[in-house]
N, C-alpha and C positions, 0 to 999 in steps of 0.2 A: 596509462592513467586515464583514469574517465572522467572525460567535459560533462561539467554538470555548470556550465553557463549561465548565469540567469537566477540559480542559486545561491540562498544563501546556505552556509553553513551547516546550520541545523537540518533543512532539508537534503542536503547531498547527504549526509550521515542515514536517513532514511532510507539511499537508494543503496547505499554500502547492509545497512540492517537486510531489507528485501532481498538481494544480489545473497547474503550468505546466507539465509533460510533455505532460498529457494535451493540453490547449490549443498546443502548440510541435509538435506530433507529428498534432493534428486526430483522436483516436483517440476511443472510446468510452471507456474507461478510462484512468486513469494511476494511478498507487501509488508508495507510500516508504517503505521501511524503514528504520530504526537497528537494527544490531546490537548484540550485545552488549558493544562495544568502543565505540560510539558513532558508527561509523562510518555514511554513510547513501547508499543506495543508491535511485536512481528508475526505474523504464520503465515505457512503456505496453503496449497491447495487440499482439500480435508475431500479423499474418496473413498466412502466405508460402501460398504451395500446399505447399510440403514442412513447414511449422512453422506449429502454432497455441499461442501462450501470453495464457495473462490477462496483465493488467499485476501484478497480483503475482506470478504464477509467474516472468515475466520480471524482477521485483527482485529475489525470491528467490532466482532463478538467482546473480544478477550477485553474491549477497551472496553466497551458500555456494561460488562459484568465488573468492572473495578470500577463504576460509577463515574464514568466521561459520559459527558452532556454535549462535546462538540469538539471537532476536530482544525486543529490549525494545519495541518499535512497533512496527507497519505500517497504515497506512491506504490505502484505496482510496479514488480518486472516482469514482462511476460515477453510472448513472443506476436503476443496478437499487437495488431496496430490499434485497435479500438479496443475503450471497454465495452460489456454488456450492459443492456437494461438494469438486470439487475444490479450490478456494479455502480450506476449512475445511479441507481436509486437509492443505495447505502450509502453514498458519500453524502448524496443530498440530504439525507434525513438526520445527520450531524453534523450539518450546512458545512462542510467541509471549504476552509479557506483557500487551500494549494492543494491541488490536486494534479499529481504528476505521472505520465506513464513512460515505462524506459523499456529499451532493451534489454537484451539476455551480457550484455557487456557494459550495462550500466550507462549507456549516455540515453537521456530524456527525450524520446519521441514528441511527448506534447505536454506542456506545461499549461494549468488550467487556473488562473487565478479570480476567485468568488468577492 
């Protein structure tokens, strides 16, 4: 079972969303947002030859083209310990409330509250 401590609810269901992307899709990452409406948006990592996205820049995407203006969650699962630059800069720019990053086994490495 995975400790998601510290969580409520809504955001464990997040790291459950991210955890089967990633695993359905075979990617290094996966991630999931809830907007500000509540609404919640998943993808993984996006690697074409013409397009490279993290898996949260690709929720990101998915949520600010269905017209989300700001995030109350987002969690990634990855294997890194940190996010990227760029990764801190997408959550920032939809002032992201909870921001969480887990392992590949679902328990939250760092839990980031704005």
């Amino acid at each position: 079972m995975t400790d998601t401590t510290g969580l409520g609810p809504e955001d464990a269901k997040l790291i459950t969303l991210a955890r089967a992307s990633r695993a359905r899709n075979a990617t290094a990452e996966g991630a999931a947002v809830r907007d500000e409406t509540g609404r919640t948006y998943a993808a993984t990592t996006v690697s074409l030859r013409s397009l490279r996205l993290s898996a949260l820049q690709a929720a990101v995407a998915a949520a600010v083209s269905s017209e989300a203006s700001a995030l109350e969650a987002a969690v990634i699962v990855t294997e890194a310990e940190e996010l990227t630059e760029d990764d801190r800069a997408v959550a920032d720019d939809l002032k992201t409330q909870v921001l969480v990053i887990a392992a590949p086994d679902g328990v939250p490495a760092s839990i980031t509250r704005r």
